[in-house]
Residue, then its C-alpha position, 0 to 999 in steps of 0.5 A: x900830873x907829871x910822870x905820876x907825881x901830884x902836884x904842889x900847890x902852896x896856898x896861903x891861909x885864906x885859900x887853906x880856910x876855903x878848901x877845908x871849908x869846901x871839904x866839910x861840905x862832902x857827904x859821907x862819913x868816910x870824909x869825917x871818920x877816915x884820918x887821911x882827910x883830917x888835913x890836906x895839908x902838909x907841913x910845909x903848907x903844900x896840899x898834893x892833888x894826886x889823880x884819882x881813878x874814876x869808877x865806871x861799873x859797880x858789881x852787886x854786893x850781894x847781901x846787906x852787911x850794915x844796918x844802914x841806907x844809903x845813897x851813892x854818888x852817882x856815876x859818872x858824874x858829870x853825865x851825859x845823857x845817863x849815870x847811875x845811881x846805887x844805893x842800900x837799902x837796910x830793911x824792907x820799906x817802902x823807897x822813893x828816888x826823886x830827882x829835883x832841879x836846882x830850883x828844888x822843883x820836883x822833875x821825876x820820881x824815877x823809883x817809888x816801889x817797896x824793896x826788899x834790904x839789899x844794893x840796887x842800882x838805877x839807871x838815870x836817863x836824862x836826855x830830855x832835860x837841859x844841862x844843869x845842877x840836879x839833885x836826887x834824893x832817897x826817902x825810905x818810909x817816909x824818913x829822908x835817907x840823903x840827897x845828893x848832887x849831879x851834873x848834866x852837860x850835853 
């Protein structure tokens, strides 16, 4: 970042195929729905890295507007020893939160509790596991909400 301006990167064709290939990994449907990330790329080839501010609390939204769950990512990720998870809960069941190593054994089951429709947040301690690549995951009445990455470094 220079004097607040992003940076130009010219990419030839095969890295182009690898960025827009990393970002169809992404989850959420802000990343597929939001024209903004139909392409990084300008006319010219050029992709523009701009710096993003990172978000370092998150205040209750109250009530429950889309009929929906979800799982946040957490923050801050990379962590260490702790980060917060948030996620939204659409109707009252029964919620579990469970955290996995990258061998997708399963470490802790942090949350497993019925839960009214509403946001919470958790916060995930983890100073007594290694640095590595973990996975959490939501699971409401037993259906798979989503699973998402986090990254311990001590």
């Amino acid at each position: 970042m220079i004097n607040g301006n992003g940076w130009h990167l010219r990419m030839g064709q095969q890295p182009r195929n690898d960025v827009a290939a990393f970002l169809a990994t992404l989850t959420g449907s802000n990343v597929y729905s939001d024209s903004k990330w139909s392409d990084p790329f300008d006319a010219n080839g050029d992709l523009t890295v701009n710096r993003v501010a990172i978000a370092t609390s998150v205040e209750s939204e109250g009530r429950v507007d889309a009929l929906t769950f979800e799982l946040a990512q957490n923050y801050p990720n990379p962590f260490n020893p702790a980060t917060i998870i948030a996620y939204r809960v659409a109707q009252a069941s029964r919620v579990s939160l469970k955290i996995y190593n990258v061998l997708g054994q399963e470490i802790t089951t942090p949350i497993h509790d019925f839960h009214k429709a509403g946001n919470y947040r958790f916060r995930f301690d983890a100073a007594a596991l290694p640095s590595g690549l973990y996975f959490y995951r939501l699971i409401a009445d037993g259906q798979l909400v989503q699973t998402r990455k986090m990254l311990l470094r001590k």
